[in-house]
N, C-alpha and C positions, 0 to 999 in steps of 0.2 A: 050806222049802228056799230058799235062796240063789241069786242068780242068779252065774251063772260072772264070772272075772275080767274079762275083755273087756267081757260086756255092763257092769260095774260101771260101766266108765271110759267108755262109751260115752253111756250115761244119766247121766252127773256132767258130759260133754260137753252133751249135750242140755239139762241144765237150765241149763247155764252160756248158752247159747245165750238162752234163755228167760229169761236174767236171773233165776231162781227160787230165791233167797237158801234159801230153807223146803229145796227138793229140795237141794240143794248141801249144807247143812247136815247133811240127813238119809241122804246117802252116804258124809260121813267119818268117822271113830271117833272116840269122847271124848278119846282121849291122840294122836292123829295128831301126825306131824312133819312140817309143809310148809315144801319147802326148794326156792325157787327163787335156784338156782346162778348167779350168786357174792351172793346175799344174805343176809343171816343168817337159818335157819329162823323159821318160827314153830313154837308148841308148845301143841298143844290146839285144840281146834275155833273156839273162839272166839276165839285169836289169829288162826288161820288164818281168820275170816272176817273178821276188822278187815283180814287183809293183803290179802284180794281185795276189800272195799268198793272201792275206788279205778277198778276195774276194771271191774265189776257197775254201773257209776256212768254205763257208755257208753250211749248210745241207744240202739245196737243193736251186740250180737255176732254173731261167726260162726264159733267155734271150726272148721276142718276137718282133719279125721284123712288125713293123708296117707299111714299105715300105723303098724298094731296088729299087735302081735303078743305071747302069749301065753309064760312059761315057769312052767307050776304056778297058786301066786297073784301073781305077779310079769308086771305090762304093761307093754310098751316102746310110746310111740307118736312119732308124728313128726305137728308140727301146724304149720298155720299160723293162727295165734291172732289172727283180726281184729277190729277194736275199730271205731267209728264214734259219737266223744262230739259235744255238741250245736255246732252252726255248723261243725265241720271232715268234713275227708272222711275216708273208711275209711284207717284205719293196720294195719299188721300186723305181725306179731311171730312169728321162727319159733321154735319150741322142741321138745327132745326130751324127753319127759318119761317119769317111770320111777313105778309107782303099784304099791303093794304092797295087797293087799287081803287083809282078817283073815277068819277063819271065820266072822263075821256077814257076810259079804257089805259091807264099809263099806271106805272107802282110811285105813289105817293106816299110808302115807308114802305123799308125793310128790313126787316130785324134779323139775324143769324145770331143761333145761340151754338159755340164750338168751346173744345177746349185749347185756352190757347197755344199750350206747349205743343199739342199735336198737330194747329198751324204754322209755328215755328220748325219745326219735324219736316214739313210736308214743301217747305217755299226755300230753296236754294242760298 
């Protein structure tokens, strides 16, 4: 049995937190489309973990869920996406993010909707 969609996006938060490239990897589908808006997706699991390298690169994260909510397999969340890379202080990044999850329990799209000058702000 699968865990429900919420807990999906919750423990894909969790590992991102733990910088846990392995867990990260092993919650989204082989064909996933990760599309942080207005960037051009990535396509595939291993695009999509070349496009979080940059990110997973900080000292320390803190992804926080500011609200989840559920319709089906479909999670809406609203975060504030903290970063803290090495010599600077914590930056953050707010994003709304939409995460479809397949019948294996895995995220088979992701969508983040951010402003992008304030990801440019926020990444070393």
């Amino acid at each position: 049995m699968t865990a429900g969609p919420i807990a999906v996006v919750e423990a894909f938060v969790a590992a991102f937190n733990r910088r846990d490239g392995a867990a990260i990897a092993g919650l989204l589908a082989k064909d996933i489309v990760c599309a942080g808006i207005p960037l051009d997706p990535a396509h595939g699991r291993a695009a999509t973990m070349e496009m979080l390298a940059p990110f997973l690169a900080a000292e320390e994260i803190d992804w926080r869920i500011l609200a989840i909510a559920a319709n089906g397999a479909m999670v809406f969340t609203e975060r504030d996406d903290r970063f803290r890379f090495a010599g600077k202080d914590w930056t953050s990044v707010r994003a709304a993010g939409i995460f479809e999850i397949d019948g294996e329990g895995r995220i088979a799209a992701w969508r983040d909707y951010f402003d992008l000058a304030e990801l440019e702000r926020a990444m070393p």
